[in-house]
C-alpha positions in Angstrom: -3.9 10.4 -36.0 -1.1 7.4 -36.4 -1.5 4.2 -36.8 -1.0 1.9 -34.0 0.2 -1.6 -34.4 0.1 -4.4 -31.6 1.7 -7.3 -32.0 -0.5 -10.5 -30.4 0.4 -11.8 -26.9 2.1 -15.4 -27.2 1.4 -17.5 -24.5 5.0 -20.2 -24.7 3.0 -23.3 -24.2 1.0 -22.5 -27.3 4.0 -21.5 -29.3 5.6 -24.3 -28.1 3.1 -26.6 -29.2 3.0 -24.7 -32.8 6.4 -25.0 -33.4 6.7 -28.2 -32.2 3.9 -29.6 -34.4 5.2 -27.9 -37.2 8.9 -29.4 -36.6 7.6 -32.5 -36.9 5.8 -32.0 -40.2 9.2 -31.3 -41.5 10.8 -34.0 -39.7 8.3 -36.5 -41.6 10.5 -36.9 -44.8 13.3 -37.1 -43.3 12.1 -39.7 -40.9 11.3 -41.4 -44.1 14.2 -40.8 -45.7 16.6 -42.1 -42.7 14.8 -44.6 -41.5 12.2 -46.3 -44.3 14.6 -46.6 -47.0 12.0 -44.8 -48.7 12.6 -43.9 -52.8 13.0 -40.4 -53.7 9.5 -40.0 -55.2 8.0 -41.0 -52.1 9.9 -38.8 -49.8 9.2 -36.0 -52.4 5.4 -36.7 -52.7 5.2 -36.4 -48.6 7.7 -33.3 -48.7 4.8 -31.5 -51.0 2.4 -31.9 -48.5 4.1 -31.7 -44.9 6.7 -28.6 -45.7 3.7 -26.3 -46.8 1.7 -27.3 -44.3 4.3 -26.5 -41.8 4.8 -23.1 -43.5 1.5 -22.5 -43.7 0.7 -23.2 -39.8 3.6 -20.1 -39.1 2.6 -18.1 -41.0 -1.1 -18.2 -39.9 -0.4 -18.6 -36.0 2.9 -15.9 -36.1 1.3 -13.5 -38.5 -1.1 -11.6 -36.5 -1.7 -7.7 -35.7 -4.3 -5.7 -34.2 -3.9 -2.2 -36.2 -5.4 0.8 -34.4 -6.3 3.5 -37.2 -7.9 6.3 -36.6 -11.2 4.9 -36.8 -10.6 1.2 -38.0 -9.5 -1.7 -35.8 -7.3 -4.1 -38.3 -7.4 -7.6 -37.3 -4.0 -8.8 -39.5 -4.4 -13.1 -39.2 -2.6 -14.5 -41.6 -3.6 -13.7 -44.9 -6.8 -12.3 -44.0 -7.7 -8.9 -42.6 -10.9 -8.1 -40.7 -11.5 -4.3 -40.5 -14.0 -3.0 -37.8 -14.8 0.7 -37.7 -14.6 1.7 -33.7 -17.8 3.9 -33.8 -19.4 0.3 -34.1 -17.7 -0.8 -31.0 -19.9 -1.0 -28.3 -18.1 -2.8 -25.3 -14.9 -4.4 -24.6 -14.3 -7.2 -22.0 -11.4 -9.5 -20.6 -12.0 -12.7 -21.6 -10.4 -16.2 -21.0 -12.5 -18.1 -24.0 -11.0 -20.8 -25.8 -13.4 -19.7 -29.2 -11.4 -20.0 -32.1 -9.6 -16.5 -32.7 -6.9 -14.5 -34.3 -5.1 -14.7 -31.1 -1.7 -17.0 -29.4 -2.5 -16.3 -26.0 -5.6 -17.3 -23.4 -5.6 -14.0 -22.1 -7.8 -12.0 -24.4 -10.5 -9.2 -24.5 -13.8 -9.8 -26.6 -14.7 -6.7 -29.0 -18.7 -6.3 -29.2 -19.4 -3.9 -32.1 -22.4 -3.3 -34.4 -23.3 -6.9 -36.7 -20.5 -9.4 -34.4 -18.1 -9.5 -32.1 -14.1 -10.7 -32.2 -11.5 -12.3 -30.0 -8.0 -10.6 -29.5 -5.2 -10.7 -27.5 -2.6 -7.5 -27.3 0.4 -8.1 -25.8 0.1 -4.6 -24.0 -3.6 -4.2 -23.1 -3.4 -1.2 -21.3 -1.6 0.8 -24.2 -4.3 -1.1 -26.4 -7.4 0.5 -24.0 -5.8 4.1 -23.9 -5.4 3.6 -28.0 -9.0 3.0 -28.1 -10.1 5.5 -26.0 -8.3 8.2 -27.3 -9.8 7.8 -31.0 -13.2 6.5 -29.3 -14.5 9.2 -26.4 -17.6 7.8 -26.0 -16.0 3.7 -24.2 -15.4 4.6 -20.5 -13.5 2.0 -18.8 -16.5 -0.1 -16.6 -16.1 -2.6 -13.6 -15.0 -5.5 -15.2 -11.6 -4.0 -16.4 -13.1 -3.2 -20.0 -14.6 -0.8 -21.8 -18.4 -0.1 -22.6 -20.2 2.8 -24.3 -21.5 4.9 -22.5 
């Protein structure tokens, strides 16, 4: 079976606010530059501490993949993967939690599997269920628009 990628849904307010903060990380040397009359080391000794920071924060928040194998889930945030195998999967439900997760978006669907559970958001839920239920037989689609084993 292929592989299946989805990309994470993005709500604009959170990107907003990501991009934002990081813009102003960058803007902090040159704030310093322009308006302290700052000396070079000290814009440079800020620079090595606000630019990858900034970096860092993109990379992290605009880095992140769900990877549908054909029996792995690959959690891609950042530089960290998480694998879950999807015969440990016992239920799937919408969720509007505000747990820290790989996720961008408020509109997300808890994984329950075997030893934890995880927070995602797919842009494309539906194509993300029909993924899952195709390499998983057993998760029948339940009353609360998710999945459960059955």
């Amino acid at each position: 079976m292929i592989s299946t990628v989805f990309t994470s849904k993005i709500d604009f307010w959170l990107a907003f606010l990501m991009l934002g903060f990081s813009l102003l990380l960058v803007l902090v040397p040159v704030w310093e530059w322009m308006y302290n009359n700052s000396s070079i080391k000290r814009i440079i000794f800020i620079s090595l501490f606000t630019i990858p920071t900034a970096l860092l924060l993109l990379v992290l928040f605009f880095n992140i993949k769900y990877t549908l194998t054909a029996d792995t889930l690959l959690v891609k945030n950042g530089f960290s993967t998480q694998s879950i195998s999807l015969e440990d999967i016992t239920n799937i439900t919408p969720t509007s939690s505000t747990l820290s997760a790989p996720t961008l978006s408020l509109d997300r669907i808890e994984i329950r599997y075997e030893g934890g559970s995880i927070v995602i958001s797919p842009k494309d839920k539906d194509r993300f269920y029909h993924a899952i239920q195709e390499r998983v037989p057993a998760l029948k689609t339940d009353d609360n628009n998710g999945l459960i084993k059955s």
